[in-house]
N, C-alpha and C positions, 0 to 999 in steps of 0.2 A: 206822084211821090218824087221828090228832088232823089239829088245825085245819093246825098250821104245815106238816107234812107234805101235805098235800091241797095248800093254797095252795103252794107248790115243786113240786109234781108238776104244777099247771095253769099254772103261769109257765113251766115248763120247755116245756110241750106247745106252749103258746101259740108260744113261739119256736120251735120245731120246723114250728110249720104257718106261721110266716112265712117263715122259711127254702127250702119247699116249694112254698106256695103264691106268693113273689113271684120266685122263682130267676131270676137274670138284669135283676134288675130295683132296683140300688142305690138308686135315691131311694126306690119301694116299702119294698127291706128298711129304709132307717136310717127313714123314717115311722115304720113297725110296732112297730120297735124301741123307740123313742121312747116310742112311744103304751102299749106295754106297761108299758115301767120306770114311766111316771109315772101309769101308774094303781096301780102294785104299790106304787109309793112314797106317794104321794097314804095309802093307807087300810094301812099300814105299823103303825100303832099302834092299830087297830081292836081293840076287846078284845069286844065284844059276841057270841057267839053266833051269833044270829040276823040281825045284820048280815054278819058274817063268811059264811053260808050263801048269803044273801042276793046278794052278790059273787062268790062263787064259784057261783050259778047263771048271774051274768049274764056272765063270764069262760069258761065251759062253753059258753055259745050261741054267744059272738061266735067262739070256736074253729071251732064247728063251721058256722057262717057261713061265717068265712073257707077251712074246707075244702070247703065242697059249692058256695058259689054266686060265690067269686072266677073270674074269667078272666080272661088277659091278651090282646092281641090284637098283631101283631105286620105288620108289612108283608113282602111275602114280591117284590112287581112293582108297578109304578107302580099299577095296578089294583086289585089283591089283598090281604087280610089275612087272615091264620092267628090264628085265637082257639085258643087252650090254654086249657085247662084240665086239672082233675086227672084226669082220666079216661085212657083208650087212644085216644081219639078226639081229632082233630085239624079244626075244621071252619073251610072255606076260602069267602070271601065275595069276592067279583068288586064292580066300582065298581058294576055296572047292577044289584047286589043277590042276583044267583044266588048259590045253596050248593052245595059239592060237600064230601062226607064222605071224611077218606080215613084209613087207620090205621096 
């Protein structure tokens, strides 16, 4: 697959794991949004090669960043917050700091 194809296939991705990754979370999604376009915009006439790779490794991390180590956290009782994340797991923190796992 040539350059512009690669770079489309990881702009696409990117928005797909923000979509995923921030779901339910508007200021999150238009941030990411944001933060994607104007870096795909920013380096848009990049002709180099090895710059071109270069971006598209660091585009490939921040993907996969944002799929393994984002979480949201969410208030569930005056007490309590339910952290999501991408997993099947759901883990619930009490004000005095307990955890309890639940799925």
């Amino acid at each position: 697959m040539g350059s512009r194809g690669q770079v489309l296939k990881l702009f696409k991705l990117l928005h797909r794991t923000r979509q995923e990754v921030f779901k339910n979370d508007t200021k999150a999604l238009e941030a990411a949004r944001q933060k994607i376009n104007e870096e795909f915009r920013n380096n848009r006439d990049e002709t180099s090669e090895e710059k071109i790779n270069e971006l598209l490794k660091i585009a490939s991390d921040v993907e996969v960043v944002l799929r393994t180590s984002v979480i949201q956290a969410v208030h569930t009782d005056s007490d309590k917050i339910a952290l999501r994340n991408n997993s099947t797991h759901t883990q619930e923190r009490s004000a005095t700091g307990q955890h309890s796992l639940r799925r």
